[in-house]
C-alpha positions in Angstrom: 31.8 -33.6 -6.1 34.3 -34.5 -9.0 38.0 -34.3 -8.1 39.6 -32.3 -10.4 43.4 -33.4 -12.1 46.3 -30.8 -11.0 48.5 -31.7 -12.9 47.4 -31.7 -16.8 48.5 -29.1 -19.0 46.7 -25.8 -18.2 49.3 -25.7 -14.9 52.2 -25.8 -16.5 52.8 -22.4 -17.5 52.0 -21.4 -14.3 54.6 -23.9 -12.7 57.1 -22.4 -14.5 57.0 -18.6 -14.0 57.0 -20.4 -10.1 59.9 -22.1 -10.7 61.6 -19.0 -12.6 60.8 -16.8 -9.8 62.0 -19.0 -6.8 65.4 -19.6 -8.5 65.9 -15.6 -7.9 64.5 -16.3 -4.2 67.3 -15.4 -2.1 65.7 -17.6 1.1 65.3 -21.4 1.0 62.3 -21.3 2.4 58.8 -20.0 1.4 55.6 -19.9 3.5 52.3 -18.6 1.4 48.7 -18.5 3.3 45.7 -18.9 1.0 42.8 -17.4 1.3 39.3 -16.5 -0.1 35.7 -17.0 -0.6 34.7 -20.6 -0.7 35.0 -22.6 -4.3 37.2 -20.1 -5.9 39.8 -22.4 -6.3 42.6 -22.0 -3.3 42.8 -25.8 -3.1 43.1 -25.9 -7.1 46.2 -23.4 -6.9 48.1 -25.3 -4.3 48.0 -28.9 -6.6 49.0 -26.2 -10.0 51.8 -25.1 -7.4 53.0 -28.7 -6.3 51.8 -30.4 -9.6 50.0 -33.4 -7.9 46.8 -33.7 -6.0 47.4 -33.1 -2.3 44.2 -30.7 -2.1 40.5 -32.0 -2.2 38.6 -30.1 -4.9 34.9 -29.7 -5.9 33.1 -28.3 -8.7 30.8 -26.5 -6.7 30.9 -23.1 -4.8 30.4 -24.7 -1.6 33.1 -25.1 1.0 35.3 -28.8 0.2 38.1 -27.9 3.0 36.6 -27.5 6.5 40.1 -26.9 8.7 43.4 -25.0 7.8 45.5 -27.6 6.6 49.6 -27.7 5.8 50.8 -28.5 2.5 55.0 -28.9 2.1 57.2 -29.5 -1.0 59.8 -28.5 -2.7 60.6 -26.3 -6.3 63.6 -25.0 -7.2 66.0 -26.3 -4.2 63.4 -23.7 -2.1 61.2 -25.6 0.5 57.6 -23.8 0.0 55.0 -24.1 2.8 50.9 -23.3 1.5 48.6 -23.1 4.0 45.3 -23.6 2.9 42.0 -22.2 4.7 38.5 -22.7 4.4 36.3 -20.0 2.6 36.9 -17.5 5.8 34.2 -15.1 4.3 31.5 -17.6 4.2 30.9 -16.9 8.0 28.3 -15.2 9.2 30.1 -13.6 12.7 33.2 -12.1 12.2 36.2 -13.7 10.4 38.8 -12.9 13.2 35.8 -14.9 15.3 35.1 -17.8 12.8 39.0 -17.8 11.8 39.5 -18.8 15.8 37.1 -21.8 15.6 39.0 -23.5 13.0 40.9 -26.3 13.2 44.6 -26.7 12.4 45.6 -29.9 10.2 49.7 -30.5 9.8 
């Protein structure tokens, strides 16, 4: 699969409304957990988020992250924590089930 860029400039007007928002955030920290359907772009959002490539993404539909993995950086003087999951409805058994065989990557 191709690795896609996250940080050209279809991001940025995303990374600003972000930025906007958390400089209204009254905490100064943030924790987000991503989920959905394999290859609809979770790993995508979180490099638009941090502006750099610290997720693995495909151009396929098929799943690219296999484990739950921790992603950490800062915007707006507000520490943000994205967790990122595999497609959890691309299981078969039960997602509470296939949630509690995954892995868990800091």
């Amino acid at each position: 699969d191709e690795v896609k860029k996250s940080g050209d400039h279809r991001f940025q007007p995303l990374r600003r409304r972000l930025s906007a928002a958390l400089k209204q955030f009254s905490q100064n920290r943030l924790t987000l957990l991503v989920t959905g359907r394999p290859g609809v772009g979770k790993s995508t959002l979180i490099n638009a988020v941090f502006g750099k490539n610290l997720c693995l993404v495909g151009s396929s539909t098929t799943r690219v992250t296999d484990s739950i993995r921790c992603h950490q950086g800062e915007l707006s003087g507000v520490q943000v924590i994205i967790w990122n999951t595999s497609g959890l409805l691309d299981f078969e058994e039960d997602d509470l089930e296939a949630a509690g065989r995954l892995s868990i990557r800091t």
